[in-house]
Every structure is written in structure tokens, then in C-alpha cells.
N, C-alpha and C positions, 0 to 999 in steps of 0.2 A: 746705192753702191755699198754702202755701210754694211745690210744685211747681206747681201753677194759675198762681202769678201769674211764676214762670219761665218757663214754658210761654209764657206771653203774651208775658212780656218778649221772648223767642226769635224768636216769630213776628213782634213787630214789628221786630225789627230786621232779621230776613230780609227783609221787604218792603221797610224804608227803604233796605237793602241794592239790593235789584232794583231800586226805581224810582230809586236814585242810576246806577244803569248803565244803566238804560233813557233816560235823560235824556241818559248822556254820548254813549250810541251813537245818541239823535236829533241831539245836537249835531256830531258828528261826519259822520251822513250831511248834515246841512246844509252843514257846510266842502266838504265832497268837492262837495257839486252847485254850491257856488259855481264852487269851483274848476275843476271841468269849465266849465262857462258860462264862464270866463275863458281856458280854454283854447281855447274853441271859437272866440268871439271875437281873439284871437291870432290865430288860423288864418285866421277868415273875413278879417281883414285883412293878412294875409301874405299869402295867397292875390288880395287885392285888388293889394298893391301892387305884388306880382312879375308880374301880368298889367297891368301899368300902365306895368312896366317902371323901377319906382323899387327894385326890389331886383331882383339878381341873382344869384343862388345854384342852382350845377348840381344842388345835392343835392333843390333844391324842384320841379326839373322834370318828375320822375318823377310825383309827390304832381301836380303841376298838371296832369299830360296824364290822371292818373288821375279825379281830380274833373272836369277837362273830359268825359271821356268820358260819366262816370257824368250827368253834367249832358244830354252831348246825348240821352241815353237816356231820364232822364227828363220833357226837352221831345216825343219821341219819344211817351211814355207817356202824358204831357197830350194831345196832340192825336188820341190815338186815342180818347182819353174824352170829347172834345168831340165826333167824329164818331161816336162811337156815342149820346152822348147827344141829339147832335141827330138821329138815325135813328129813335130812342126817340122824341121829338118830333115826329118828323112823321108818324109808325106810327097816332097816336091818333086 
């Protein structure tokens, strides 16, 4: 009987064990996605205000012709979806 309720004792504690670290590594992916979202944010307004011309920093100009580009690209990539989809549209 002895060993039975060791047995048991073991197994719960292994589990109070995992779900103590499956709790901290939800807690932790939660910090990280904040933090990315705060990072993003940073940017999206960095990226605002150096094309605004209220910051100037040579190092962001790379990053800002790169985001531009990538930007005209995928204004590029919208209006070919509108012209296919209204091609689709008038096919019917």
C-alpha cells in the first residue's frame, strides 16, 4: 500500500510539476507577443515620423527605402487582384 500511495504521491507531483512550467512558458509566450506588438508599434511610428521628417537618422534610411519599396510592391500586388478579380466579375 505504501508503495501505491508513493506511486501516486510521484505522479502528482510530476504533473503539478509540468503544469507549473507549462503555465510559465504560456506566461512567457504572452510577454514575448506583447513585446513584439510594442516593438512593431515603435517602428510603425518611427517609420511615421522619419517620413514626416520629425526624425532624422541616416541609419533609418536604409530600413525606410526598404519598407518603401516593399510597400510599392505590395500596392503593386493589390491592384493586380482587383484586376483579376474584376475580370472574374465580368467573365460570369
Amino acid at each position: 500500500m505504501a508503495t501505491a500511495k508513493g506511486f501516486l504521491n510521484s505522479a502528482i507531483e510530476i504533473m503539478r510539476k509540468s503544469s507549473d512550467i507549462g503555465k510559465i512558458m504560456m506566461e512567457k509566450s504572452i510577454m514575448e507577443r506583447a513585446r513584439k506588438s510594442k516593438f512593431q508599434r515603435l517602428g510603425e511610428l518611427t517609420y511615421s515620423l522619419h517620413k514626416a521628417g520629425r526624425i532624422q537618422d541616416e541609419s533609418l534610411d536604409d530600413l525606410i527605402m526598404d519598407i518603401d519599396e516593399i510597400n510599392k510592391k505590395l500596392r503593386k500586388a493589390s491592384n493586380k487582384l482587383i484586376v483579376h478579380a474584376s475580370r472574374s466579375d465580368n467573365g460570369k
